[in-house]
N, C-alpha and C positions, 0 to 999 in steps of 0.2 A: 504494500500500500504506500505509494509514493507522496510527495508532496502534490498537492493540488494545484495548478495554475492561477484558479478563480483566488485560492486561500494567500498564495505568495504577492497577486496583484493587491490584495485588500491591504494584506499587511503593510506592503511596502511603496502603493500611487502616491501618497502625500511624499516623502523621501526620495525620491527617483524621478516626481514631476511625471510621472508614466501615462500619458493620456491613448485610449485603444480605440484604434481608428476604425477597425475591422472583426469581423471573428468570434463575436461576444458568445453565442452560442456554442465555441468549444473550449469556453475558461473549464471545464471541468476537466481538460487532460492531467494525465499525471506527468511529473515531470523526475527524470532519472538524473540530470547533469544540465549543466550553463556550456555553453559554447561559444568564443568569438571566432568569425571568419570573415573573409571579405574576397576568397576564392570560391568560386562558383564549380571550379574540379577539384575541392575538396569535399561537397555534399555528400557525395558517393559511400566514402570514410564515416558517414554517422550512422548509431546502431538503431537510432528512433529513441525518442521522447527526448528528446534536450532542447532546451528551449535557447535558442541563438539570438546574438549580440553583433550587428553589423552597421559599419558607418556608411557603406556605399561606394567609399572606396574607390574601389576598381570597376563600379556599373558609371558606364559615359550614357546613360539615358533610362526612362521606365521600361522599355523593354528588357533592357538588363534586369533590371528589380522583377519585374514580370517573371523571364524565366529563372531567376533565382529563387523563389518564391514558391513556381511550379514545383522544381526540385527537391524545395524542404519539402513539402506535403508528399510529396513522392516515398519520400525518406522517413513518412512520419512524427516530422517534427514537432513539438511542441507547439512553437510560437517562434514569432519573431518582433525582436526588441530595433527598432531606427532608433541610431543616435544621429540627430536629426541639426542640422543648422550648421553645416559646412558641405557636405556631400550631398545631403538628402535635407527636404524641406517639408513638414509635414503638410505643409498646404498643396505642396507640388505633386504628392503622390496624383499617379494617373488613375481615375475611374476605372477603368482595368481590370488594375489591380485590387483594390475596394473587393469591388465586384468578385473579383478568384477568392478573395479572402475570407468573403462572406459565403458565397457559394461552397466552401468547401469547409464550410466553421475552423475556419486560421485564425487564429488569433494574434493583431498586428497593432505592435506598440508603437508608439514614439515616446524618445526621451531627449531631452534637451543637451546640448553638446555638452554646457557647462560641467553636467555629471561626470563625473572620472570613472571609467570604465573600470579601471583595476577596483574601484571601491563596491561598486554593485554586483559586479563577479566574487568577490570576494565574500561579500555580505552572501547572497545565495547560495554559496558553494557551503559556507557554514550552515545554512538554516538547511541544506539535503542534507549533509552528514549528522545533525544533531537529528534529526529527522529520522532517519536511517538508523543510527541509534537507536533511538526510541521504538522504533518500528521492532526492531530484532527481541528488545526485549520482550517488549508486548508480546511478540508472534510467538515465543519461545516460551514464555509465562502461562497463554493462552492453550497452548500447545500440552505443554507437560497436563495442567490440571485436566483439558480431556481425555488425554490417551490413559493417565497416571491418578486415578480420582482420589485411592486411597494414601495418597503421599500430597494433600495439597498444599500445607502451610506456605512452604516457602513461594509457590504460584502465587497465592492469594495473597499476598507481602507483597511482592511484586511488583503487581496488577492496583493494590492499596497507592504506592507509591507514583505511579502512572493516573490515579486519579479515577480508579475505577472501586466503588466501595464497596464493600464485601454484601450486606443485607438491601439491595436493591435487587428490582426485578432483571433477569434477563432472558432472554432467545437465543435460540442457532439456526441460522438455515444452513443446509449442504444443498453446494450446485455443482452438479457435472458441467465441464463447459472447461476451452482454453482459454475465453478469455468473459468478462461479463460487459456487455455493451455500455459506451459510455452512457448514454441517455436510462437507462434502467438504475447505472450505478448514484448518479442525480436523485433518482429518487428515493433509492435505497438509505441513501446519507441520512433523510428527513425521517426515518422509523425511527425515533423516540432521539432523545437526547444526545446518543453517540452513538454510532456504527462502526465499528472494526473489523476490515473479512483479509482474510490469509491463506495463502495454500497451506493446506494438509496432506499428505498424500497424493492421492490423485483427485483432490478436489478442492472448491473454496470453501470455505468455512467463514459465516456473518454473525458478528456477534453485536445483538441490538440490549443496549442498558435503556431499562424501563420502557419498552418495544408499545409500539401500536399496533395491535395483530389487526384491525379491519383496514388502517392505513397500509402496512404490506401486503394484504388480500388485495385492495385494490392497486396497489402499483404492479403487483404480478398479473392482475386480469388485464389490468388496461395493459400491459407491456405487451400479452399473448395475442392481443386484441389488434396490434398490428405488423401485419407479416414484412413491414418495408423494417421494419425495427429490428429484424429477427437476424442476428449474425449467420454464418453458412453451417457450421455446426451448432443444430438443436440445444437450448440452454435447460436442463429440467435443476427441478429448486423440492427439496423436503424441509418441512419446514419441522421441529418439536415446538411441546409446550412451552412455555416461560415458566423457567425456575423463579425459587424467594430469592438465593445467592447465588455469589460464585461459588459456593462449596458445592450445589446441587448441579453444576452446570453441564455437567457431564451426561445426564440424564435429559436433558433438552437435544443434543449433539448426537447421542445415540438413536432417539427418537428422530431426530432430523436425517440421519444418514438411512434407519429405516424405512421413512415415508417414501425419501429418492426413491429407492428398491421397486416400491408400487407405483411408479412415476409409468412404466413404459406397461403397465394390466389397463392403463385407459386412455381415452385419447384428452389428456391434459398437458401443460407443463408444469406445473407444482401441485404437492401434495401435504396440508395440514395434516400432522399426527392424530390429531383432536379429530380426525373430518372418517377416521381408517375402522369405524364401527370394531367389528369382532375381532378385526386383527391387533387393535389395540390389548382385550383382553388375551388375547393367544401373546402377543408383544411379553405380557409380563409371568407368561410361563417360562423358568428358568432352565426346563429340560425339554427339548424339542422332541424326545423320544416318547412325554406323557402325551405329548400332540397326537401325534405316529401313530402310537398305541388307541388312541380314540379313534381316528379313521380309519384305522385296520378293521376295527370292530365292527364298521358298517360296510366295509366295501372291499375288504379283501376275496370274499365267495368270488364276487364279482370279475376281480381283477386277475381269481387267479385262471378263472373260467375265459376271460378274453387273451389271456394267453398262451392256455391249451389248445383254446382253438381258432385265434385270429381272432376273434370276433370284437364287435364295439359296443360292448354291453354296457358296461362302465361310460361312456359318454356318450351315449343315448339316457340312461338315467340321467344323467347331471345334467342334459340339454329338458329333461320331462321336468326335473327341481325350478329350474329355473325360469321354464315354463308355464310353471300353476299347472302344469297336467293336463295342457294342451298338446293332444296327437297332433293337429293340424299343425300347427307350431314348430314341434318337433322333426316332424317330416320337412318343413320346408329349409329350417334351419342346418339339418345334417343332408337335403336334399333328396331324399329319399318318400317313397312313398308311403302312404298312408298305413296301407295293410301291413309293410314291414317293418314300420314300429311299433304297432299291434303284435305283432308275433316276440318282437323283444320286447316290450314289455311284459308280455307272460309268460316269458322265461325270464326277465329279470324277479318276477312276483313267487316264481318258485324258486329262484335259486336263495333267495333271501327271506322264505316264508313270511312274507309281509302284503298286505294288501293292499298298499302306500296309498291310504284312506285318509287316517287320522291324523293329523295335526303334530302328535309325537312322533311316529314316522319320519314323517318328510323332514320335521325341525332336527332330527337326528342324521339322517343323509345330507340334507343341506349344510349343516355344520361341519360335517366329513369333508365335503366337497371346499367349502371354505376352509379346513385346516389344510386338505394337501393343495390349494390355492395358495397359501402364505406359510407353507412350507418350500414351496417352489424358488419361493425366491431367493 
């Protein structure tokens, strides 16, 4: 979690004279490193996110500026900072340019010559590494107390000292995803008074103190809600409950990497733990084998009968379950005709001496089918 564009301009436009010409809409990039250049075949050489520092230099006109400009965004660049009233004039900039700026959310500063370059480099290079700092510890603090719940003290010291206090509300979401769209991460910042997300593994991890769980329901619906928003790789989001503390937080994170798991049984991109009906009570069985053991006892006959002899007894029942014991239904859903799911269901009714009538019945298969449902995953 880098430093913010938007949070380095607030702090430091009074001090720096920084008026923003262009771009407004991508102050939210993160920013990795400060850069000056003023060679246009050095772009090439940036690794992306550095927010660049140029006099102009070496451009004899806005076309210059133009295709240097193209290049950073090419490159990923942060921003770009005009130190402006020898080479470059902030009024001179050409529409153009504006225009690419805005078009493509660049964010384009100007600062007054007067400024001493080595002072505002200087000054930002310290506010990333103090930053960075910070950052490592957080993610490390954050890290330990979820993977490590019964050793927390010294996390929670930590975390105390960072400014995060031990008896406040929190959340966790896990997202699978490379990267989380800048426009989603915008509104993710506003879920309650602080946001922190981190790689863990192979995923992010969003830690929200004193969380608005109907405000992240809705910036995840409205996010789903438009496909031009949607990066190339699918982002899914599980969310857990909100713990009292950081001591319980672990139990939110669990909960959150679980809901992910049932992200891809429907057609959503996120999944409340709180929203996961029965699987929440199966969630806090600590032996998956007392699961097992349940559904065996309704559906073993069954299973061991479709593998003696090919047949799909076993998911013809569970398409009859979940059909309220609609034939017709049945049939059109395994695409099969009428009569022959009449014939298997009177062989499922005798292999199972059941007359899958009453209400205990079905509530008992149904449940089977829901335990090796969320055993599966």
């Amino acid at each position: 979690m880098s430093i913010i564009l938007a949070d380095l301009y607030q702090a430091t436009q009074n001090t720096y004279q920084l008026q923003l010409l262009a771009g407004a809409a991508g102050l939210q990039r993160p920013i990795d490193w400060v850069q000056f250049t003023e060679d246009i075949a050095t772009i090439d050489f940036l690794k992306g996110r550095e927010l660049i520092i140029t006099t102009g230099m070496s451009g004899d006109s806005g076309v210059w500026l133009y295709e240097f400009i193209t290049r950073l965004i090419a490159q990923k660049s942060a921003g770009l900072i005009l130190n402006t009233g020898r080479y470059l004039f902030a009024e001179a900039i050409p529409a153009e340019v504006i225009a690419l700026c805005t078009e493509h959310q660049f964010p384009l500063f100007a600062m007054p010559w007067k400024i001493h370059l080595a002072t505002i480099m200087q000054d930002y290079c310290n506010r990333i590494f103090a930053q960075s700092y910070q950052e490592d510890r957080t993610t490390m603090a954050f890290s330990r107390l979820l993977l490590h719940p019964d050793e927390p003290e010294a996390s929670i010291d930590t975390l105390n000292s960072l400014g995060y206090e031990t008896d406040l509300p929190y959340q966790v979401m896990v997202a699978a995803a490379p990267e989380i769209p800048a426009r989603l991460m915008e509104r993710l910042r506003q879920i309650g008074p602080r946001c922190y997300h981190f790689r863990l593994r192979e995923a992010f991890v969003f830690v929200f103190q004193k969380p608005d769980s109907a405000a992240l329901q809705t910036a995840l619906t409205d996010f789903a809600a438009i496909p031009s928003a949607h990066p190339a790789v699918p982002v899914s989001f599980g969310i857990g409950t909100p713990a009292d503390s950081l001591a319980s937080l672990h139990h939110s994170y669990q909960q959150g990497l679980f809901a992910l798991k049932t992200v891809p049984q429907g057609n959503r991109h996120h999944q409340f733990f709180n929203d996961l009906g029965l699987f929440k009570l199966f969630f806090a069985v600590p032996d998956p084998a007392i699961l097992a053991s349940l559904a065996a006892d309704s559906l073993s006959r069954l299973e061991a009968h479709d593998a003696r002899n090919q047949s799909h007894l076993t998911e013809t029942l569970r398409l009859y379950i979940e059909h309220d014991g609609s034939i017709q239904a049945v049939a059109e859903a395994s695409f099969s005709h009428r009569n022959t799911i009449n014939y298997r269901m009177k062989k499922i009714r005798q292999l199972l001496h059941m007359d899958l009538i009453t209400m205990e019945e079905k509530f008992a298969l149904a449940l089977a089918f829901k335990i090796k449902a969320y055993l599966s995953l």
